[in-house]
C-alpha positions as CSV (number, residue, x, y, z in Angstrom):
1,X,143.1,110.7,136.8
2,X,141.8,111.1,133.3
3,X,143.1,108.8,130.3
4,X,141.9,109.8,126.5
5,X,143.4,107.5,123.7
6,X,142.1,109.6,120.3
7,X,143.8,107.2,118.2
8,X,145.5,106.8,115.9
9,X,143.4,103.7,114.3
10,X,145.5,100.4,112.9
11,X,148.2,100.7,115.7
12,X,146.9,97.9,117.2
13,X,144.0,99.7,119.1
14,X,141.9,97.0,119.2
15,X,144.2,95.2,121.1
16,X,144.5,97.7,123.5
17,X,140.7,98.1,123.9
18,X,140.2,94.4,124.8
19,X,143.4,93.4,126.2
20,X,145.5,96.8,127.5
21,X,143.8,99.2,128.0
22,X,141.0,97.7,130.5
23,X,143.3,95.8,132.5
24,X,145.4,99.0,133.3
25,X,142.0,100.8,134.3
26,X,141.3,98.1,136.7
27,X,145.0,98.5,138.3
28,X,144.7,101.8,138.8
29,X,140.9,101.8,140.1
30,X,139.1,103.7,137.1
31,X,136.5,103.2,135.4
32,X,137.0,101.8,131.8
33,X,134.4,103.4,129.0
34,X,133.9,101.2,126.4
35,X,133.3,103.2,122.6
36,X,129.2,102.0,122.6
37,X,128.8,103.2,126.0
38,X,131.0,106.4,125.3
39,X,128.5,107.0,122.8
40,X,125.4,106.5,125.2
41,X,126.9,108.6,127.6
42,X,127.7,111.3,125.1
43,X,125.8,110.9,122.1
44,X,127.5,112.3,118.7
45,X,125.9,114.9,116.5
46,X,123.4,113.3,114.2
47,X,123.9,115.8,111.0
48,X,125.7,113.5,108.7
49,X,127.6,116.4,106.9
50,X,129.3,117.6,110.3
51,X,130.5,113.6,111.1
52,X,132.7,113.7,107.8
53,X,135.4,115.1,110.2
54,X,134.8,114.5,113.9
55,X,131.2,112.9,115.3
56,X,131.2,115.9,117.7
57,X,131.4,118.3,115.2
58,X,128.9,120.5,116.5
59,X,128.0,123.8,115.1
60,X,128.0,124.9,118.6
61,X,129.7,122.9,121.2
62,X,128.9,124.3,124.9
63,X,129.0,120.7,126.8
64,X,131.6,118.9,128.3
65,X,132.0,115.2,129.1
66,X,131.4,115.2,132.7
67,X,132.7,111.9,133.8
68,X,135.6,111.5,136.3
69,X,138.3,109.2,136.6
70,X,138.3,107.3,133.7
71,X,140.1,105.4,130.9
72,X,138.4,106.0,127.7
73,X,139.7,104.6,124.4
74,X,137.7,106.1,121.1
75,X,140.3,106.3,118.2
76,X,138.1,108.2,115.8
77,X,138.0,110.7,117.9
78,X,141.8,112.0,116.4
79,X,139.4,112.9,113.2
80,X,137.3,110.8,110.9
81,X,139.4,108.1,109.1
82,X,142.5,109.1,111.2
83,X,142.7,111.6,108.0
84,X,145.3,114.6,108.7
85,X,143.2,117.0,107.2
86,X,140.7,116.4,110.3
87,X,143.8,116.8,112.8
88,X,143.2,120.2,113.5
89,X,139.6,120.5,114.0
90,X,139.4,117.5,115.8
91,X,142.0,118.4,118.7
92,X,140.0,121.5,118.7
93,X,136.7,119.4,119.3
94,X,138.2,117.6,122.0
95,X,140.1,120.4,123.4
96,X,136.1,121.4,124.2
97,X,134.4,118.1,125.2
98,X,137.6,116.9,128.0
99,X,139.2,118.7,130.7
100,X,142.6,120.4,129.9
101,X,144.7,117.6,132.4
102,X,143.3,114.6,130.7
103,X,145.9,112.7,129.5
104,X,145.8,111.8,125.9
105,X,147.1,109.0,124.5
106,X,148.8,109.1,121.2
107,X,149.3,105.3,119.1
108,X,151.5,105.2,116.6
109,X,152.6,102.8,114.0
110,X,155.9,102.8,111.4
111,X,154.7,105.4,108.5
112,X,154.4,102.9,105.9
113,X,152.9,100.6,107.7
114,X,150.6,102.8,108.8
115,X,149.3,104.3,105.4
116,X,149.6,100.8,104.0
117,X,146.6,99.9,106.5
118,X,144.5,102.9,105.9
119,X,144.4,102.1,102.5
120,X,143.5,98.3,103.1
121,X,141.0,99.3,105.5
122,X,139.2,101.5,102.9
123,X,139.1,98.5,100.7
124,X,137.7,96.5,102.8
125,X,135.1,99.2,104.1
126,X,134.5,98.8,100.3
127,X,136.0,102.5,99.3
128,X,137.7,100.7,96.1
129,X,140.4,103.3,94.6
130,X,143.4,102.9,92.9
131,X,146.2,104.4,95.6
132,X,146.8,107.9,93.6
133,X,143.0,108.4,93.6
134,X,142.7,107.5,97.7
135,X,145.5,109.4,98.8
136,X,145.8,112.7,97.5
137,X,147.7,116.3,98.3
138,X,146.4,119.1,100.6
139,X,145.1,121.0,97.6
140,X,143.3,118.1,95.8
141,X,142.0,116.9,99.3
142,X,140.4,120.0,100.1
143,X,138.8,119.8,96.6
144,X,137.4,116.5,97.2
145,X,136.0,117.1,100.2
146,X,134.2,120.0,99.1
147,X,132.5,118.8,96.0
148,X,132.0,115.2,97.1
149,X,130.6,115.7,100.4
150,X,132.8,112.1,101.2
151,X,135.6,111.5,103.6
152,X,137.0,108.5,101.9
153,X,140.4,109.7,100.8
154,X,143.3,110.9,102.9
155,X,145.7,114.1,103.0
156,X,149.2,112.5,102.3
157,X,150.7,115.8,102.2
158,X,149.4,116.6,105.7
159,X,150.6,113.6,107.1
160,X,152.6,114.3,109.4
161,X,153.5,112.4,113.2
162,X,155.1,115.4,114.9
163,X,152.2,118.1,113.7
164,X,149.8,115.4,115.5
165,X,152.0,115.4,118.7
166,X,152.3,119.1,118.6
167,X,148.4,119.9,118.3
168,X,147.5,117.5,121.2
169,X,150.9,119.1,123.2
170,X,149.1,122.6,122.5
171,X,145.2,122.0,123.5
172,X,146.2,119.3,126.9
173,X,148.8,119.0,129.8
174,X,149.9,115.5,129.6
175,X,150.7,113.6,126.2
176,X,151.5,110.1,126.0
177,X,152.6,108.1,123.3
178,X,152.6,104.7,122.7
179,X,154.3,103.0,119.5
180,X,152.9,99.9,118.2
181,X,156.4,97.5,118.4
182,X,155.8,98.3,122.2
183,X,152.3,97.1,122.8
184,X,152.6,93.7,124.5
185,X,156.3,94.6,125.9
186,X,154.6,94.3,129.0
187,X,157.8,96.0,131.1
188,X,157.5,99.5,129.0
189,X,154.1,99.5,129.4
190,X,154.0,99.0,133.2
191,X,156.8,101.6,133.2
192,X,154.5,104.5,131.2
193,X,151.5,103.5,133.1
194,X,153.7,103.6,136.3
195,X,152.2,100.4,137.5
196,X,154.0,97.3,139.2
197,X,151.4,94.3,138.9
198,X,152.0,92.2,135.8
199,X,149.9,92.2,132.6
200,X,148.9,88.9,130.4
201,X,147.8,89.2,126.9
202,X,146.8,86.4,124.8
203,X,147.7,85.5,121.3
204,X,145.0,86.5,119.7
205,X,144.9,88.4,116.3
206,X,142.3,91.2,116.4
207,X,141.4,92.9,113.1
208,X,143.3,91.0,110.0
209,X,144.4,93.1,107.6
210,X,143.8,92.5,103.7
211,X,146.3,90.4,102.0
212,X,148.7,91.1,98.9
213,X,146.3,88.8,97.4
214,X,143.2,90.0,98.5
215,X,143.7,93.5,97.5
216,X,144.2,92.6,93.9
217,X,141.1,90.0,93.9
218,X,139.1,92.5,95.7
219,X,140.0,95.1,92.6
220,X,139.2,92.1,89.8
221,X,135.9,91.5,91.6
222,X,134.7,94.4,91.7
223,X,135.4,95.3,88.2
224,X,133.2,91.8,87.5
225,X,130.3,93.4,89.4
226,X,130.8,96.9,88.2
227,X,129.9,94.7,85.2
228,X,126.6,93.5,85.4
229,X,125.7,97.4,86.9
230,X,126.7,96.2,91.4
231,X,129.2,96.5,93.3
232,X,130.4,94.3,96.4
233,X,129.2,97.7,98.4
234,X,125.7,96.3,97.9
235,X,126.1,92.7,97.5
236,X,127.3,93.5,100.9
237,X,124.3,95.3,101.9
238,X,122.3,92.4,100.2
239,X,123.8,89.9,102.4
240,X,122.9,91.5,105.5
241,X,119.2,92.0,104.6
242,X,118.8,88.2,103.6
243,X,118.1,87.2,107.5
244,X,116.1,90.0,108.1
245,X,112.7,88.4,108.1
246,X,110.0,86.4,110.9
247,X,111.6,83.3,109.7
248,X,111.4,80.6,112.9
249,X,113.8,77.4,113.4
250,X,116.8,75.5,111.2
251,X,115.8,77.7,108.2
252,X,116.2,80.9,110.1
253,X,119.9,79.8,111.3
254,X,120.5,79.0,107.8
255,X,120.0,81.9,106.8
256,X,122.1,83.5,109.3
257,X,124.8,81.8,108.2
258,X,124.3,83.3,104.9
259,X,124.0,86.4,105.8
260,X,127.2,86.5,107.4
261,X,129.3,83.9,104.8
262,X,128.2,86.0,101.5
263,X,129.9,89.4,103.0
264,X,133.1,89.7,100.5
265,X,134.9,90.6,103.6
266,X,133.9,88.3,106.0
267,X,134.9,85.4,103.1
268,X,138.6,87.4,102.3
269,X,139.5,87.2,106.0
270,X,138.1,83.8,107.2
271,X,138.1,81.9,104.1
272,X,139.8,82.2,101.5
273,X,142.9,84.0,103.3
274,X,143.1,80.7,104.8
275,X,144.3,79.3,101.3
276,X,146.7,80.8,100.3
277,X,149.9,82.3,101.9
278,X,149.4,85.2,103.8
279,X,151.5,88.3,102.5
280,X,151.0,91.9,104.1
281,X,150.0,94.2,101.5
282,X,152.4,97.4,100.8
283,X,151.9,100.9,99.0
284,X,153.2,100.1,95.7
285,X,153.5,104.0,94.7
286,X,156.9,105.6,95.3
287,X,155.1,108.8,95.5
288,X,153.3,108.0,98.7
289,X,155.9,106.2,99.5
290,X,158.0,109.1,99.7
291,X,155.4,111.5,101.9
292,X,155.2,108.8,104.1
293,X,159.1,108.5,104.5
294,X,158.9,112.0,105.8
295,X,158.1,110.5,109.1
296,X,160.7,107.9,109.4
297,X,163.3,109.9,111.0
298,X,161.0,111.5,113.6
299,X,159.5,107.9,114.4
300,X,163.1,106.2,115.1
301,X,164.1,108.5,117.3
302,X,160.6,109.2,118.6
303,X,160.2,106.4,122.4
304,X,156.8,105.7,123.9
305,X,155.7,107.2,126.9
306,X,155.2,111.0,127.6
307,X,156.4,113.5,125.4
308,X,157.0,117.4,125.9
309,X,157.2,120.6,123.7
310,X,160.7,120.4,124.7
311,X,161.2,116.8,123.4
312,X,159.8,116.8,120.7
313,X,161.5,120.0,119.3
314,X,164.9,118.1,120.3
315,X,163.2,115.1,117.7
């Protein structure tokens, strides 16, 4: 048995990667694929153009992934960004690469929560936009895409939980879904796995998420660098070139130590988030708001574990 988790990204994924995922692979006597070694096993296109939407977005794709019996977790593989206008084109991709009874695993998280994280995870991948400029409609996504060559934005119109479901219903067998409130309820997920041995999960948070507060200090900073003619994009890059030398000894661990404490992320999340009270930052625009709202019906009523055409017309 094949398992394909394509994503989507900030459901918790990289809790299932270290935690879930692996164990249940183990259980069920398959071999786990880690994304690094995915990636030596299959390598992506290198044309930096064609990754804007899927890394496999070759011209011509006439190879198949030929490993059996597997668990494989690779969320970008749902479309660069987890961006709905790469939905399509992606399922299509994979629809090529892995065999038709694969079972693909679908996360999901509440709509505003999700888009909520997409946009913090921009930030902090130093894609600084004002919310109406990151997430834009079909038309002015298309646009943007075209003249800007850049995949940092995300279809808002197109965002849409069930037209993911369906795409993935139409291109493989078996669909499961998973929803993110069910990740460590360990009895639902033995259940969808079909498994009787217990699971254990420690309390470890993977991936922090940018604070209320960080989001607004991240925007005032970067205005202050914008400034003096930089950005935190390549103070960033600065800080990750300082240890790069033939430097020997205490003054080489030094500056490792810089290198790693003058990233503007890496001091948001492990410094100064420490500070102050943490407070989840939310879409402020009604707008997007409203978009992503147009999920909220399907997602209540929507349970994890594995969905039909029949179901989810019934949704």
């Amino acid at each position: 048995m094949n398992y394909l988790h394509v994503g989507l990204g900030k459901t918790g994924t990289t809790f299932l990667q270290n935690e879930v995922f692996p164990k249940i692979a183990k259980i069920k006597n398959i071999k786990y694929i880690e994304k690094k070694n995915f990636v030596k096993i299959f390598p992506p296109t290198t044309i930096s153009n064609r990754k804007l939407i899927h890394s496999y977005n070759f011209k011509k794709l006439n190879i198949q992934f030929r490993e059996k019996n597997y668990f494989l977790s690779a969320e970008s593989l749902c479309g660069k960004l987890f961006n709905p206008l790469f939905w399509k084109k992606s399922a299509l991709i994979n629809k090529k690469i892995f065999d038709k009874d694969t079972t693909v695993i679908i996360t999901l998280s509440k709509p505003e929560e999700f888009i909520s994280s997409i946009y913090c995870q921009a930030i902090q991948v130093y894609s600084i936009k004002n919310e109406e400029e990151f997430f834009l409609n079909h038309k002015n996504s298309l646009s943007y895409l075209k003249k800007y060559k850049k995949n940092d934005f995300f279809d808002i119109e197109l965002f849409d939980y069930k037209y993911l479901i369906s795409l993935y219903l139409e291109n493989f067998q078996k669909v499961l879904i998973i929803k993110k409130e069910d990740l460590k309820e360990v009895n639902k997920l033995k259940k969808i796995f079909n498994i009787k041995e217990d699971l254990y999960f420690t309390k470890k948070v993977y991936n922090k998420s940018y604070s209320e507060f960080s989001v607004k200090l991240t925007f005032i900073f970067e205005k202050f660098l914008n400034f003096f003619g930089t950005n935190l994009k390549s103070t960033d890059l600065f800080a990750r070139q300082i240890n790069k030398n033939n430097k020997v000894g205490i003054f080489k661990k030094i500056l490792n130590r810089l290198s790693v404490e003058l990233r503007w992320r890496y001091f948001v999340q492990n410094r100064l988030d420490k500070f102050f009270k943490f407070k989840k930052y939310k879409i402020k625009s009604q707008k997007i708001i409203l978009q992503a709202k147009r999920n909220n019906d399907f997602y209540e009523k929507l349970e994890s574990g594995y969905i039909s055409i029949e179901k989810i017309n019934n949704l």
